[in-house]
N, C-alpha and C positions, 0 to 999 in steps of 0.2 A: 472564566470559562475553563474547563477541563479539557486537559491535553495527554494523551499517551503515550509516550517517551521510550522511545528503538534508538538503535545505535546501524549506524553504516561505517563499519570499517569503526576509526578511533572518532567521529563526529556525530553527534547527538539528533535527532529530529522530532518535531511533534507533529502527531495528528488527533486532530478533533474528537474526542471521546465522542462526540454528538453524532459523527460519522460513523461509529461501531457500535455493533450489532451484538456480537461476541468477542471475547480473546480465549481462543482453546491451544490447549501445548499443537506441539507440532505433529502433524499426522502423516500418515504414508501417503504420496501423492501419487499419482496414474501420470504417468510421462503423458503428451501430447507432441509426438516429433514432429521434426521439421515448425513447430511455433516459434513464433518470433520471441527474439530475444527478450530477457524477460520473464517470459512465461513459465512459471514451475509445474504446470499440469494440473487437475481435477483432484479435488478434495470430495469425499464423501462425507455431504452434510445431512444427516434425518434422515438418510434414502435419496437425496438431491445431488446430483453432481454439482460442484462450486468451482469457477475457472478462480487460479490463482497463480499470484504477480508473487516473483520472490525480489524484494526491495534494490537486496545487495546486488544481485544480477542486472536487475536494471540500471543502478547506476553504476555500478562499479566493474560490471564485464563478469564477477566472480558470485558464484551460488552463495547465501547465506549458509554458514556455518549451523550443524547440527548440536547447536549447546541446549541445557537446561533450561535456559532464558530465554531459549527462539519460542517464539510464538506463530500460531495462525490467526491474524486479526481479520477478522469477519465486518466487511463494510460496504454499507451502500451509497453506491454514487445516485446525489445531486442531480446531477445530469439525467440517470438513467429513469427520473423519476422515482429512486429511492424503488424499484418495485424488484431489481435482481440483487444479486450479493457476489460478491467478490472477496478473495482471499487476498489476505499478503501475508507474505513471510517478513519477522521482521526479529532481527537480533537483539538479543537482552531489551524486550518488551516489558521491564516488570514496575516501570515507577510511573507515578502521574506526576504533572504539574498544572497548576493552577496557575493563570494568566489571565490578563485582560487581551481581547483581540489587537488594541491598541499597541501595548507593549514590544510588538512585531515591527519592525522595520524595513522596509526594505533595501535590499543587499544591494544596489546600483550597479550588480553586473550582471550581463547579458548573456544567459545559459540556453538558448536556445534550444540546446541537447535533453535537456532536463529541468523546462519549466515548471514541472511540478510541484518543483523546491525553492519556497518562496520565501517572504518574507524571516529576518533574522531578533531573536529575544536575548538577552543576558540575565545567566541568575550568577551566582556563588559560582557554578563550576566551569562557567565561558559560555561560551556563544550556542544557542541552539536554535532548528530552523524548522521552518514549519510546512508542512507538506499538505498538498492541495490532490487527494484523488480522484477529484474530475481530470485538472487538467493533467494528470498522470495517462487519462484514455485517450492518446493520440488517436486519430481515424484507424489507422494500422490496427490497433491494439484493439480497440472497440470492435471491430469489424472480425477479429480474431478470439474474442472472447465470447461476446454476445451476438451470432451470428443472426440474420431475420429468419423469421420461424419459415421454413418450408414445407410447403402445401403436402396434404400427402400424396400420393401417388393414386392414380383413380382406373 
């Protein structure tokens, strides 16, 4: 399996290439205030607004750094039935790895804060951990991204 390998802060993580749609450099975002933490604002994709997650903020309190390496990783949740897209921002996006789903283990601690960070691999350069963006859409987040469609006004 194909994995697409970001960095948070000095620690490695992979997500499912199967899960991404695109990887495009990083674009100017449309703030969204007052959204919950997390949230980098709307990407303009094809003429589409795109809600988008910036990784670092989510876990780390602090924005993703504006490097050559950020990327906007274009993916669709699992959950959402695969039918909306979602952005993340994710630091030095630029390698793949190749793994077996097996390979993953699980970390035996209990992050509650940030289950979306699961299971743990070893290659050559230490530990890397693999990211699950369903369980990234807490109810909060979902409910702040992908609001239900309202009726028009009559």
């Amino acid at each position: 399996m194909l994995f697409i390998l970001f960095q948070l802060g000095a620690d490695r993580y992979a997500l499912a290439a199967s899960q991404v749609a695109e990887v495009l450099p990083l674009v100017t975002l449309k703030a969204i205030p007052r959204a919950p933490r997390g949230v980098a604002g709307l990407a303009d994709y094809r003429g589409a607004a795109v809600p988008v997650l910036d990784l670092s903020a989510l876990a780390l309190g602090a924005p993703a750094a504006a490097r050559v390496s950020t990327r906007l990783l274009l993916v669709r949740s699992a959950a959402d039935g695969g039918g909306r897209l979602l952005g993340l921002v994710a630091e030095r996006a630029t390698e793949t790895l190749r793994r077996a789903p097996e390979d993953f283990q699980p970390t035996k601690v209990d992050n509650a804060g940030t289950r979306w960070l699961g299971p743990v691999a070893r290659d050559a350069r230490g530990l890397v951990q693999r990211v699950d963006v369903d369980a990234m859409l807490t109810p909060e987040l979902r409910a702040a991204l992908f609001p239900p469609e309202q009726e028009a006004p009559r």
